[in-house]
Backbone of each chain as ProteinMPNN parsed JSONL, in Angstrom:
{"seq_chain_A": "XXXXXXXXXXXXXXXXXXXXXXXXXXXXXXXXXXXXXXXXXXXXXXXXXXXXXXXXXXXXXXXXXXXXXXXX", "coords_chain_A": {"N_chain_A": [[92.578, 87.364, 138.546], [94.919, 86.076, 136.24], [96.191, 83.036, 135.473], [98.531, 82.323, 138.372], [100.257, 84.37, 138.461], [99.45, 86.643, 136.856], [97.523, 90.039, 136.833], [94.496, 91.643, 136.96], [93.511, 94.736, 136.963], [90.379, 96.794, 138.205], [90.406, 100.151, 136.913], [89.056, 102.099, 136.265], [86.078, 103.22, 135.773], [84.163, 105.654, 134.046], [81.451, 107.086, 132.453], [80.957, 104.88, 130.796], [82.872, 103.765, 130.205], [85.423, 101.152, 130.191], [88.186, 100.857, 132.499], [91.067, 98.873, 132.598], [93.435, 98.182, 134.302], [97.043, 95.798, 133.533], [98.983, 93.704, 135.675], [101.809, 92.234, 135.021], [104.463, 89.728, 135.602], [107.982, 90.492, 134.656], [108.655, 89.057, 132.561], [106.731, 88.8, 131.087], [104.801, 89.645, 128.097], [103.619, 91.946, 127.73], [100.76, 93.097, 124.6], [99.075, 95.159, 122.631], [96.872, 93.733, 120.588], [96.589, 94.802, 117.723], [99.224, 95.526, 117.342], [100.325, 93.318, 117.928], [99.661, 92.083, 115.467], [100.618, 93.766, 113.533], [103.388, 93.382, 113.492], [103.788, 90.883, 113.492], [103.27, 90.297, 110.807], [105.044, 91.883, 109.476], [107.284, 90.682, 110.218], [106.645, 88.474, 108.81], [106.475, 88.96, 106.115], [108.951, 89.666, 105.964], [111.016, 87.374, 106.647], [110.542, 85.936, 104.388], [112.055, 87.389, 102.625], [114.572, 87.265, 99.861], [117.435, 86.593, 99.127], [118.255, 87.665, 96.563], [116.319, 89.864, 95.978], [117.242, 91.704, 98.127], [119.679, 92.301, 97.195], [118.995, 93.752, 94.868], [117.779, 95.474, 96.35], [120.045, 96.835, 97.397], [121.553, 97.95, 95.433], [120.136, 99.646, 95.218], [120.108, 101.587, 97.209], [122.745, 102.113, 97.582], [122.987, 104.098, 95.126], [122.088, 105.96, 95.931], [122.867, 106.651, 98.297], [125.177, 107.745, 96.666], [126.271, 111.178, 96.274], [127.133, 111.663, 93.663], [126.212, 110.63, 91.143], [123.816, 111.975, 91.294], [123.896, 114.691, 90.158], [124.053, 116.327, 92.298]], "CA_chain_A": [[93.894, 86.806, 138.232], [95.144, 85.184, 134.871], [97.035, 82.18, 136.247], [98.785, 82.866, 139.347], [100.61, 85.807, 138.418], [98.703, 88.325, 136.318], [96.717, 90.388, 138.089], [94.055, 92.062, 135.816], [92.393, 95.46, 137.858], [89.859, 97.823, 136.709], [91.398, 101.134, 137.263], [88.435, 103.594, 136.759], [84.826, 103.036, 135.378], [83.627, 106.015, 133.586], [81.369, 107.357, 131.012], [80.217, 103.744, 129.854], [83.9, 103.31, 129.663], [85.862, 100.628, 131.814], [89.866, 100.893, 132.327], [91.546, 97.602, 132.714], [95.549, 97.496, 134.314], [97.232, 94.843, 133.595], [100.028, 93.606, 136.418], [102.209, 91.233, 135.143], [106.096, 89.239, 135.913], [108.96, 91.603, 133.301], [108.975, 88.495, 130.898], [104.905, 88.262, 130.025], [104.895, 90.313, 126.987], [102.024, 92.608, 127.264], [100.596, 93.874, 123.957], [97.89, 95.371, 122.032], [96.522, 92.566, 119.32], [96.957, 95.502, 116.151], [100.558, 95.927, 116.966], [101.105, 92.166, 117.616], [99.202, 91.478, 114.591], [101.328, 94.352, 112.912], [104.891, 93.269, 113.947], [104.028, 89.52, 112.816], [102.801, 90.585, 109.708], [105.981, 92.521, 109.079], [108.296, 89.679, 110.356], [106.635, 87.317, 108.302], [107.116, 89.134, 105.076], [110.499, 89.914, 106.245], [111.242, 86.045, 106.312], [110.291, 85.587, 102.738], [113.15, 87.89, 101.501], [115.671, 86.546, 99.069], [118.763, 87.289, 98.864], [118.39, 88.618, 95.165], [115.845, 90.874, 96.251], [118.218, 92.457, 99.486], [120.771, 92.914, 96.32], [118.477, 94.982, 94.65], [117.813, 97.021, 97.251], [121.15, 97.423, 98.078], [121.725, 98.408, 94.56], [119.171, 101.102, 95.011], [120.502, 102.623, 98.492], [123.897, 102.775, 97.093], [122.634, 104.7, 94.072], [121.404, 107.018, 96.566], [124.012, 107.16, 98.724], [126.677, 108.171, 95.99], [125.779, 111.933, 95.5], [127.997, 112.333, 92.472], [125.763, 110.49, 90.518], [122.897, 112.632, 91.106], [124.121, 116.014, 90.142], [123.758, 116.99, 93.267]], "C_chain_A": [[93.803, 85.944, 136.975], [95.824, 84.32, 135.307], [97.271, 82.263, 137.731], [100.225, 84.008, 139.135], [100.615, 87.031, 137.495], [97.85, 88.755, 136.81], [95.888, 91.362, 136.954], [92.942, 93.175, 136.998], [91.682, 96.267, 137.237], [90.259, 98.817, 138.082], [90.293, 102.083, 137.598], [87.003, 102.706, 135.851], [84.101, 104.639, 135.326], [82.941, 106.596, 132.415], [80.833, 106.703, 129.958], [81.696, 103.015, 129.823], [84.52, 102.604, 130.577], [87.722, 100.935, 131.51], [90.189, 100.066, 132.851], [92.745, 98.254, 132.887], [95.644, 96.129, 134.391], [98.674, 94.413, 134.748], [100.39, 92.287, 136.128], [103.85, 91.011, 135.653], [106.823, 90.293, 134.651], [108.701, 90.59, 132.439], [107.745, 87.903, 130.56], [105.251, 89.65, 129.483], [103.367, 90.381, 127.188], [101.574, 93.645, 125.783], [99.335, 93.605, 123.23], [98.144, 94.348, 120.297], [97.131, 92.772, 118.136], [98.309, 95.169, 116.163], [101.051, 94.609, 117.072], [100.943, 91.766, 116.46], [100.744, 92.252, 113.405], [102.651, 93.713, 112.518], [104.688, 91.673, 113.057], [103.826, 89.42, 111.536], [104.165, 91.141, 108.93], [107.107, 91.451, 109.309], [108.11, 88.91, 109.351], [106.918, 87.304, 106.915], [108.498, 89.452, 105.062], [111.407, 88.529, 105.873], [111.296, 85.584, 105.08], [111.442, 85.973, 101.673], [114.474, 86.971, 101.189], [116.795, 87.705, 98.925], [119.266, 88.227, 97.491], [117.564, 89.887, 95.337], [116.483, 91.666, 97.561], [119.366, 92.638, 98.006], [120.381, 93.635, 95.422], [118.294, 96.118, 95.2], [119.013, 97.676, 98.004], [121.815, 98.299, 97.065], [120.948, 99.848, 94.485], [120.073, 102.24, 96.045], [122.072, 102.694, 97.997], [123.929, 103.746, 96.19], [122.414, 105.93, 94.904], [122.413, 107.723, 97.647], [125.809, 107.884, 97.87], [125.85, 109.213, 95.65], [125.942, 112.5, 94.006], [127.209, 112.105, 91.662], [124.46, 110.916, 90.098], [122.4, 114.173, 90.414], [124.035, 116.833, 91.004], [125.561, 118.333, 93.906]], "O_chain_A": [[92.834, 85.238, 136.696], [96.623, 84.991, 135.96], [96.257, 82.279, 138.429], [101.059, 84.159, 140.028], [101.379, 87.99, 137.383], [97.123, 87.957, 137.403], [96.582, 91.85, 136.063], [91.984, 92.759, 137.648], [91.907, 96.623, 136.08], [90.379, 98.653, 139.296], [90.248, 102.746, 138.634], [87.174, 101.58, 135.382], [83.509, 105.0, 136.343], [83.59, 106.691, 131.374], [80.419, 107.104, 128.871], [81.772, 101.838, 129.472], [84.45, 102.996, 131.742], [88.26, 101.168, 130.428], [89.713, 100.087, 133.986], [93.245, 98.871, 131.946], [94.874, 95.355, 134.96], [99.619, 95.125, 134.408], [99.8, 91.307, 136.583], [104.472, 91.992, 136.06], [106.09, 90.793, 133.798], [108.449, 91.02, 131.313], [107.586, 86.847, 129.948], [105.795, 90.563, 130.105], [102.414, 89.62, 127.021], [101.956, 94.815, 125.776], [98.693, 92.561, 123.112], [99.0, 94.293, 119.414], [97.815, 91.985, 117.482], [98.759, 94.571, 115.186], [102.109, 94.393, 116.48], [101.848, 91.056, 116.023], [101.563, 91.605, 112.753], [102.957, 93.542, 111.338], [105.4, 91.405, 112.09], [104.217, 88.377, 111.011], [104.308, 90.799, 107.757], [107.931, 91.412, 108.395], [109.116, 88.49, 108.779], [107.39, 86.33, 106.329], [109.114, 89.466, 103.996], [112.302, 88.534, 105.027], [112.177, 84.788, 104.753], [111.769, 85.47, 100.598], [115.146, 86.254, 101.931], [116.938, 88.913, 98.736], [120.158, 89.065, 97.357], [118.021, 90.941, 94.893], [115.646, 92.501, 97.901], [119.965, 93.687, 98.245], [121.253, 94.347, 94.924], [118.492, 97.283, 94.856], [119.054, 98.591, 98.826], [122.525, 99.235, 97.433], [121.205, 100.846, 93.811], [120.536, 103.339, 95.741], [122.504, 103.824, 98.226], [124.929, 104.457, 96.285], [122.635, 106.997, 94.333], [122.666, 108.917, 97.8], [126.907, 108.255, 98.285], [124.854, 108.968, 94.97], [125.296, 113.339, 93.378], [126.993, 113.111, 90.985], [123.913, 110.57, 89.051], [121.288, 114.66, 90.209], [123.939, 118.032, 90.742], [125.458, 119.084, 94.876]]}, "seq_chain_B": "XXXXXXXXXXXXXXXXXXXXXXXXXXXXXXXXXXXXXXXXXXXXXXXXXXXXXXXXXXXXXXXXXXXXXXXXXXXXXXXXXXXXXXXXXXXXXXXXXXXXXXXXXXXXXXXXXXXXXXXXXXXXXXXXXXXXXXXXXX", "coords_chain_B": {"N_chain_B": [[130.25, 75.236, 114.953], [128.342, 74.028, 112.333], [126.111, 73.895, 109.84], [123.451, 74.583, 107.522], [122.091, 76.611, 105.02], [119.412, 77.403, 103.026], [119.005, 79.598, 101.474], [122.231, 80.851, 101.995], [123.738, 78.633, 101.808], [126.039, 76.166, 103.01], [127.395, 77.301, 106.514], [129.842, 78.164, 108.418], [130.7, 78.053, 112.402], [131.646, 79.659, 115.32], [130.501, 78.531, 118.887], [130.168, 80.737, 120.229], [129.215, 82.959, 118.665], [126.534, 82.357, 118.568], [123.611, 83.969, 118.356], [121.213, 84.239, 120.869], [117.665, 84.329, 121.42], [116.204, 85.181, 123.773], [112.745, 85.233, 123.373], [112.212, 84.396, 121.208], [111.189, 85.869, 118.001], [108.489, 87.665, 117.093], [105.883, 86.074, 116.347], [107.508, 83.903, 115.277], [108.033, 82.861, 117.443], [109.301, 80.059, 118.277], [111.713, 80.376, 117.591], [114.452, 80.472, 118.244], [117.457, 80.71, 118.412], [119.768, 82.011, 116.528], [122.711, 83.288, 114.126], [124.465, 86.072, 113.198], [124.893, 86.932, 110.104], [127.373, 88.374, 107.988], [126.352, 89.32, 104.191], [128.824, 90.001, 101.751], [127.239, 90.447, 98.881], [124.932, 91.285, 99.215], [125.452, 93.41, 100.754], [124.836, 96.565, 102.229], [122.97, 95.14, 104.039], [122.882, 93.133, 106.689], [122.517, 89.319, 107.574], [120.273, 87.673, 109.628], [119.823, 84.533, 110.644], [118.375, 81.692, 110.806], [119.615, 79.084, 112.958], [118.05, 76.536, 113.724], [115.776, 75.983, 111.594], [116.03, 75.785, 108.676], [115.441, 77.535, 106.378], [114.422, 79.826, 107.178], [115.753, 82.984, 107.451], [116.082, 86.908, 108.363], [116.848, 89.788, 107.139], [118.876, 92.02, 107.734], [119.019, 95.933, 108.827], [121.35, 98.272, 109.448], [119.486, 101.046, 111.185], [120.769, 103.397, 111.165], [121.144, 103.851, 108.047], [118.801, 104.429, 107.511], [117.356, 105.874, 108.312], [119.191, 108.89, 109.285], [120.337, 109.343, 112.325], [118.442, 108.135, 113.885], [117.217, 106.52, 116.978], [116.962, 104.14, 119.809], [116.835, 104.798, 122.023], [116.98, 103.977, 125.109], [117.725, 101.502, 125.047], [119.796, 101.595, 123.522], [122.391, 102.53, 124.441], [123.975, 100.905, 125.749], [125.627, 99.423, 124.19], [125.277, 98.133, 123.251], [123.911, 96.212, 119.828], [122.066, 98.09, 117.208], [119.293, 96.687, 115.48], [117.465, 97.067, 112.443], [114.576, 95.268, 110.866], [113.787, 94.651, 107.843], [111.831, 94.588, 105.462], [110.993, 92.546, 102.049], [108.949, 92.663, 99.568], [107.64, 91.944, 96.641], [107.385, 93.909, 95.211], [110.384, 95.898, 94.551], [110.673, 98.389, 95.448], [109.0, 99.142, 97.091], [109.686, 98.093, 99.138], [109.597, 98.136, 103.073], [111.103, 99.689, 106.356], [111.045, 98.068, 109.451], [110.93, 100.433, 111.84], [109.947, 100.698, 114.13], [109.758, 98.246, 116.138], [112.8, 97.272, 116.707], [115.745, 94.892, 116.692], [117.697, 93.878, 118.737], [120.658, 93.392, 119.958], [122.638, 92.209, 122.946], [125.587, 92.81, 123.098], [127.898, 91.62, 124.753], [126.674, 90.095, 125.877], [125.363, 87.636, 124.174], [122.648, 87.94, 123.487], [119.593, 88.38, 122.046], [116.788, 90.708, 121.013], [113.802, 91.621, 119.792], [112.583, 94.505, 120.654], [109.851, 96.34, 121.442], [109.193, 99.937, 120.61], [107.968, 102.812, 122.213], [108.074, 105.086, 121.294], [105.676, 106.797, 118.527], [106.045, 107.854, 116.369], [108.206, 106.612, 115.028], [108.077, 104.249, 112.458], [105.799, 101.124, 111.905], [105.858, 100.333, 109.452], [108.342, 101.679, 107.716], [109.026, 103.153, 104.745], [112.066, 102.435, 102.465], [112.94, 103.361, 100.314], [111.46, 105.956, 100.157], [110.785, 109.51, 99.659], [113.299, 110.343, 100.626], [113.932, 110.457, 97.113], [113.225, 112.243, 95.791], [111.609, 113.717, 92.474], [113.81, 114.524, 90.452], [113.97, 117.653, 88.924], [114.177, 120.369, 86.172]], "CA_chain_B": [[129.194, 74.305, 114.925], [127.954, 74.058, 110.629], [124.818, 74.678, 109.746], [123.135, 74.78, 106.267], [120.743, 77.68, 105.108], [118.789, 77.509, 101.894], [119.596, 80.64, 100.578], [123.674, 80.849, 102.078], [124.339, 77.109, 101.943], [127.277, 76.255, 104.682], [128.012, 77.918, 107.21], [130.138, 77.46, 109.839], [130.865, 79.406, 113.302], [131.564, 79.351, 116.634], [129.697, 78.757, 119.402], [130.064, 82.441, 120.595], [128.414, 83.559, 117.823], [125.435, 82.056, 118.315], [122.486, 84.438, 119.269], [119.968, 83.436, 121.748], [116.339, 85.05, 121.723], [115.13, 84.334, 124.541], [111.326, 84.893, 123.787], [111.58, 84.455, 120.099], [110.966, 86.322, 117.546], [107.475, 87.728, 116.991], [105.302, 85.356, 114.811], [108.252, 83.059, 114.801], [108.817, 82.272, 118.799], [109.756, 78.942, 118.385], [113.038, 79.752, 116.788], [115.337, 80.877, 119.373], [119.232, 80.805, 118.083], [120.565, 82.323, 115.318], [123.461, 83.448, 113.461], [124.03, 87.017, 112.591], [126.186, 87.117, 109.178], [127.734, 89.529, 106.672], [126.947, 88.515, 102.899], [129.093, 90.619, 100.667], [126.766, 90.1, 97.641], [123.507, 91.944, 99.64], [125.46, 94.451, 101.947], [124.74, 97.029, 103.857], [122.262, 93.778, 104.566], [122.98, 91.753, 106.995], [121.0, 88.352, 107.775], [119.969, 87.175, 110.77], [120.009, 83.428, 110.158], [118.04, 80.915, 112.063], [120.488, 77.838, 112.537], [116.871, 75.617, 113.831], [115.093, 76.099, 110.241], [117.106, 76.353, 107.559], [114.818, 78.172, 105.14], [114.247, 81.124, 107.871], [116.579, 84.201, 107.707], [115.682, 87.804, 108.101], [117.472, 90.604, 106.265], [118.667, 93.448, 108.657], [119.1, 96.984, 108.16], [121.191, 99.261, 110.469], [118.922, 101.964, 110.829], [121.389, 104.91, 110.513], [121.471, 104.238, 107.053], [117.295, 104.364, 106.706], [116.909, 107.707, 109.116], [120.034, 109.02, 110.296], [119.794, 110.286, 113.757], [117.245, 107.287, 114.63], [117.836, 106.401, 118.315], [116.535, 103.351, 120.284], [116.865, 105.142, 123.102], [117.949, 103.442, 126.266], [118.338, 100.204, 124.801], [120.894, 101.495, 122.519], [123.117, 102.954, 125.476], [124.809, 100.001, 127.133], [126.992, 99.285, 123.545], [124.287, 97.121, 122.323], [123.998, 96.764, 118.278], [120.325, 98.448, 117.399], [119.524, 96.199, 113.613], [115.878, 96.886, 112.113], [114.054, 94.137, 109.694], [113.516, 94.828, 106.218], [110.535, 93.912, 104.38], [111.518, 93.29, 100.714], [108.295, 92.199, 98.568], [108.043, 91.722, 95.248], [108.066, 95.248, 94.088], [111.317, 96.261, 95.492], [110.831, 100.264, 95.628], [107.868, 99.271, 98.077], [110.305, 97.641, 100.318], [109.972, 99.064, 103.86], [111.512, 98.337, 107.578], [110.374, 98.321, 110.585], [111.744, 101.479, 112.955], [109.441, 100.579, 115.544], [110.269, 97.176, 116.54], [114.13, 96.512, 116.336], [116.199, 94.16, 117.389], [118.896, 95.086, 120.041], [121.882, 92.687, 120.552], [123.551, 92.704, 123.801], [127.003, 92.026, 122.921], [128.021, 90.801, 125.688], [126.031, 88.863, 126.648], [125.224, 87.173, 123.314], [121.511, 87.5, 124.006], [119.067, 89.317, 121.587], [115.265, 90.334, 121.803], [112.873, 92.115, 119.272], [111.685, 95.007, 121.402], [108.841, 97.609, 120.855], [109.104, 101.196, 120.894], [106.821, 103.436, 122.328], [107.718, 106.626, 120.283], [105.054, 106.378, 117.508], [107.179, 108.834, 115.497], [108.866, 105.416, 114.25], [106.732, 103.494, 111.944], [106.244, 99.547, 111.842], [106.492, 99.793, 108.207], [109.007, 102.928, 107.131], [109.373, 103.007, 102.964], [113.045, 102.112, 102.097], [113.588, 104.39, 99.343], [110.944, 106.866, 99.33], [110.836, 110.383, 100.311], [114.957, 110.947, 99.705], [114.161, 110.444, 96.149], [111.952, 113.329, 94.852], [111.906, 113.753, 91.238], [114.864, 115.593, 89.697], [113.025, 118.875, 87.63], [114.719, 121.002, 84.951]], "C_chain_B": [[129.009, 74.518, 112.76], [126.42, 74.17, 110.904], [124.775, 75.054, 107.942], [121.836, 75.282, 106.246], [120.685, 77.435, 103.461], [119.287, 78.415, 101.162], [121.358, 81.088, 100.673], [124.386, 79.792, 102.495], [125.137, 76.972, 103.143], [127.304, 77.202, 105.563], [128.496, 77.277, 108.545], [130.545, 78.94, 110.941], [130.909, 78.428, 114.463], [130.574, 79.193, 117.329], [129.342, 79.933, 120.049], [129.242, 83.028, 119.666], [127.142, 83.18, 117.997], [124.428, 83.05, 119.188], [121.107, 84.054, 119.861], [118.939, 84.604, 121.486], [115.32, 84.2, 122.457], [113.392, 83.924, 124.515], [111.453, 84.911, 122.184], [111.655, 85.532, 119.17], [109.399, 86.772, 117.046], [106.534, 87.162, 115.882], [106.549, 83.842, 114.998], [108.539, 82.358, 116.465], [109.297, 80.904, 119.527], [111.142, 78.997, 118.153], [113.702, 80.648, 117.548], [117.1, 81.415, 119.28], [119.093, 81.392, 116.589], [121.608, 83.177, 114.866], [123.641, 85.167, 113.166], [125.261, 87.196, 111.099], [126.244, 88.467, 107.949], [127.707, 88.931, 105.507], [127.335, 89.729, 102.065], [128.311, 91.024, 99.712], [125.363, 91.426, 98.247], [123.802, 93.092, 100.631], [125.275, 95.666, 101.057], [123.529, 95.8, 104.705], [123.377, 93.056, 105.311], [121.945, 90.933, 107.157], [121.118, 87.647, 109.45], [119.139, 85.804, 110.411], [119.761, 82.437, 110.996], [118.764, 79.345, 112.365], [119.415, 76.732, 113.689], [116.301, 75.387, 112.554], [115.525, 75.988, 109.267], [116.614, 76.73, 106.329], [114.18, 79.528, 106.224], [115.868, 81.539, 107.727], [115.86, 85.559, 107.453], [116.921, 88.752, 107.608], [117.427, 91.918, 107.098], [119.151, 94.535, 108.109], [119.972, 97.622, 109.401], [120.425, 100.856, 110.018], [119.537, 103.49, 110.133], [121.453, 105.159, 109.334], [119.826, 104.376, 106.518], [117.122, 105.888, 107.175], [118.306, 107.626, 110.047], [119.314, 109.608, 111.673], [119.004, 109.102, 114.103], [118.071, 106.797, 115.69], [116.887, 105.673, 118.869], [116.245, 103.721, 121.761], [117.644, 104.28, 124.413], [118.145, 101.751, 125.782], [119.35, 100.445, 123.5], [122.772, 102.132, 123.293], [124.175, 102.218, 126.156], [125.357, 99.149, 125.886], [126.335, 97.829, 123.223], [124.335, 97.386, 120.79], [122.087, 96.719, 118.139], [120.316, 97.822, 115.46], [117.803, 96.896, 113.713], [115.575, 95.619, 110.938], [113.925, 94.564, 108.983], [112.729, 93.913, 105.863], [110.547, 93.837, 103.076], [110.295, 92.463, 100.278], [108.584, 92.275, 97.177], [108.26, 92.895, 94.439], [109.216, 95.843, 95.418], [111.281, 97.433, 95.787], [109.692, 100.34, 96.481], [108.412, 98.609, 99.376], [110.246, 98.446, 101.727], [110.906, 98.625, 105.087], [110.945, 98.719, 108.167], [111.429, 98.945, 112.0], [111.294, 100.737, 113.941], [109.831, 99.47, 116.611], [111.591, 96.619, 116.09], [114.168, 95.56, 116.714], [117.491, 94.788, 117.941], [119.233, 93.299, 120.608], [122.61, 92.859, 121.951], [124.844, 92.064, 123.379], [127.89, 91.21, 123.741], [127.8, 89.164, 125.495], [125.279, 87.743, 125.863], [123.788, 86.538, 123.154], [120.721, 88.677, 122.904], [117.947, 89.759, 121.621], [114.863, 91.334, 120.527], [111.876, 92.728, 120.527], [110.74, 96.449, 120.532], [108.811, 98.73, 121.358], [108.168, 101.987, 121.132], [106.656, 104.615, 121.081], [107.361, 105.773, 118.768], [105.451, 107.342, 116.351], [107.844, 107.63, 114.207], [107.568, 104.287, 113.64], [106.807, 101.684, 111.54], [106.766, 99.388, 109.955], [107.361, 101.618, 107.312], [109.579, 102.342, 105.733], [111.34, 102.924, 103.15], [113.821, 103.21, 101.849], [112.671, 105.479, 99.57], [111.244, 108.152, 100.352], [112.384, 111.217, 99.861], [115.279, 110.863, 98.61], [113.441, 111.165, 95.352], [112.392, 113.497, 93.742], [112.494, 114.719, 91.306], [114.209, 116.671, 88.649], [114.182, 119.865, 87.044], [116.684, 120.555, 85.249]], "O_chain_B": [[129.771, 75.267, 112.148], [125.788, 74.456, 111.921], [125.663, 75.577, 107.268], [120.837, 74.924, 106.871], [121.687, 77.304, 102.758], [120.004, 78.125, 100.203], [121.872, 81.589, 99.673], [125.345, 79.798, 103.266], [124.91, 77.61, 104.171], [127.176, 78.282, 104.987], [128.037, 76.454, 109.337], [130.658, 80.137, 110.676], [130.556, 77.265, 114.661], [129.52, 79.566, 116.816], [128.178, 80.098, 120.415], [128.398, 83.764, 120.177], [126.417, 83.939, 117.354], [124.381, 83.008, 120.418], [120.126, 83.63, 119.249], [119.359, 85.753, 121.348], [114.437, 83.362, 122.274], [112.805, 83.016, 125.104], [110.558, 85.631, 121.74], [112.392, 86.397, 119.643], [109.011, 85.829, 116.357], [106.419, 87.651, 114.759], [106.081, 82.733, 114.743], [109.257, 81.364, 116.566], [109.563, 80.66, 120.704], [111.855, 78.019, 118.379], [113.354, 81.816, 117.376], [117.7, 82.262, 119.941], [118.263, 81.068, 115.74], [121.365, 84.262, 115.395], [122.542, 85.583, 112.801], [126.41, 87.595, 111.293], [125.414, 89.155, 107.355], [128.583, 88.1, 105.269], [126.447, 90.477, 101.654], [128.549, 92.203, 99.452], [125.035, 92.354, 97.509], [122.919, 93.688, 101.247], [125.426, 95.845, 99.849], [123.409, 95.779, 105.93], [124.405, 92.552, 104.858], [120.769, 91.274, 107.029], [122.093, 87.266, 110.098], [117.993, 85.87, 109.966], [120.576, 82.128, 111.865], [118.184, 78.42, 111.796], [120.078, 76.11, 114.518], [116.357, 74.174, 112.349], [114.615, 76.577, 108.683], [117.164, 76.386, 105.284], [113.295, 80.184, 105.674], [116.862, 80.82, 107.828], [115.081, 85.598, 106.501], [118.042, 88.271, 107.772], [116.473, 92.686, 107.221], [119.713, 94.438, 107.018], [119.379, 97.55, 110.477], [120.633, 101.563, 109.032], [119.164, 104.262, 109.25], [121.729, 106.311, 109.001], [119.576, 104.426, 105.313], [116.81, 106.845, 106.467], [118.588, 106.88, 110.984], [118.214, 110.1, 111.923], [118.912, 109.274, 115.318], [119.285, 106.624, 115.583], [115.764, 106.147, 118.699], [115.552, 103.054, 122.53], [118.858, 104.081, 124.458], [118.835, 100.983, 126.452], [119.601, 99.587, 122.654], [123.885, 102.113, 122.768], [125.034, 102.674, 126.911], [125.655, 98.013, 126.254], [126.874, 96.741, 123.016], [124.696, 98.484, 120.369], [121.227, 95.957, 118.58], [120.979, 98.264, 114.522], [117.151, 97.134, 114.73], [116.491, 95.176, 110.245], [113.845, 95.709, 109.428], [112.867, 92.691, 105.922], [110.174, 94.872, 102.525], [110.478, 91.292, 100.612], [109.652, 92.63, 96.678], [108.949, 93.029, 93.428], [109.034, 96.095, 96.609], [112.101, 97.665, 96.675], [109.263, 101.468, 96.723], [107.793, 98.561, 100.439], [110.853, 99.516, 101.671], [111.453, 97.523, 105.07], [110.201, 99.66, 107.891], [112.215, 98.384, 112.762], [112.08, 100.112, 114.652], [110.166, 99.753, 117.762], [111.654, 95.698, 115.276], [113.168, 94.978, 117.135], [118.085, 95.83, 117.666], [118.59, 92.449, 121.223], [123.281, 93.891, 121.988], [125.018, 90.846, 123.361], [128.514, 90.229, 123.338], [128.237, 88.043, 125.234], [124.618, 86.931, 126.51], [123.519, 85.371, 122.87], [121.192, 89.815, 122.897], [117.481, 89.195, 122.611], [115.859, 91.978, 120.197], [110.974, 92.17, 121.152], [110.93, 97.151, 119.539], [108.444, 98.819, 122.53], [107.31, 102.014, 120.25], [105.735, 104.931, 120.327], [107.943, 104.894, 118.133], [104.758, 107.276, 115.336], [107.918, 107.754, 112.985], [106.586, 103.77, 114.173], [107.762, 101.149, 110.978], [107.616, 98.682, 109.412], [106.81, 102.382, 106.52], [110.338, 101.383, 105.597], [111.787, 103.487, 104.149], [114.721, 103.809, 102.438], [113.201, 106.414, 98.972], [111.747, 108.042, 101.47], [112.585, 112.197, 99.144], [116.471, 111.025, 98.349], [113.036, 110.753, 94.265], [113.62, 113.483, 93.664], [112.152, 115.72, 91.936], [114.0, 116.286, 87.499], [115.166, 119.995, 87.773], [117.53, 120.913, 84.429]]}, "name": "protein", "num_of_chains": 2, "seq": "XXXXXXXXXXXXXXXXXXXXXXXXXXXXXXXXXXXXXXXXXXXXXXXXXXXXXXXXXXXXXXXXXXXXXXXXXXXXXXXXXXXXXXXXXXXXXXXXXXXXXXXXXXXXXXXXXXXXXXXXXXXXXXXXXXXXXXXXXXXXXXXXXXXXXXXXXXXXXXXXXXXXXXXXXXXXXXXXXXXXXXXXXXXXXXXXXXXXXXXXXXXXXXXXXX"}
């Protein structure tokens, strides 16, 4: 047990290899490190954006969204 | 309530407007309430506007306009709004968002959450622009 209510079992043992479940409450947020690392990594440059740079890129996706101007 | 943000000075709003996250935002889970507003000047952007900080806001995207057809699946069903984040660095044509982890509004219930998608189809960091812009030839 992780506190008193995660429950941490091993599932299978083979091969050299062990398998860990994890049993927790709906609002413990279970996740793998990469993808937390990922997601915060992506929030945190997300945070940084300026408002002049979101009006560039809005300048772009409109460009893209008008086909007329493509010859298309 | 008012409220002053660094980058969209004043603002004011109801208290209805205010969105709760209950567990945070990932990286950020201290900051709990915020704002979701329309700025003219940066749309199809909106910002998601932390009225605790006032130099946090993130810059949302609805996805339909990054990959039509993208679908949240069952958390987009019950008339929830599905936003994604936008990552804008300094070179802007490297800007991407993030499919994988939206955010999903309940309207209602004026409650929001940054959840994670299993289908790995959707990528934490999907390019902006690229791909629908192949060079134009003869």
């Amino acid at each position: 047990m992780i506190g008193d209510s995660v429950l941490v079992k091993v599932i299978a043992i083979q091969d050299g290899q062990v398998k860990v479940g994890i049993e927790a409450p709906k609002d413990v947020r279970i996740l793998r490190k990469e993808i937390f690392e990922e997601i915060h990594r992506s929030n945190s440059q997300a945070a940084k954006a300026s408002k002049g740079a979101a009006m560039q890129a809005a300048k772009i996706l409109q460009k893209k969204a008008s086909p007329g101007n493509q010859g298309r | 309530m008012k409220w002053k943000n660094r980058q969209f000075g004043e603002l004011e709003f109801t208290d209805d407007l205010v969105l709760t996250f209950p567990d945070g935002i990932i990286g950020f889970e201290t900051c709990r309430r915020f704002v979701l507003i329309n700025d003219e000047d940066s749309q199809p952007f909106r910002w998601l506007v932390s009225i605790e900080h006032e130099d946090l806001s993130f810059p949302l995207l609805n996805p339909q306009i990054v990959l039509p057809g993208y679908s949240a699946g069952k958390w987009q069903n019950d008339g929830s709004t599905v936003l994604v984040v936008a990552s804008l660095g300094k070179e802007i044509e490297d800007a991407t968002v993030n499919l994988r982890s939206p955010i999903v509004i309940a309207n209602n219930e004026r409650t929001a959450q940054q959840i994670i998608l299993d289908e790995e189809r959707y990528d934490f960091r999907h390019p902006l622009f690229a791909a629908s812009n192949p060079p134009v030839k003869g």
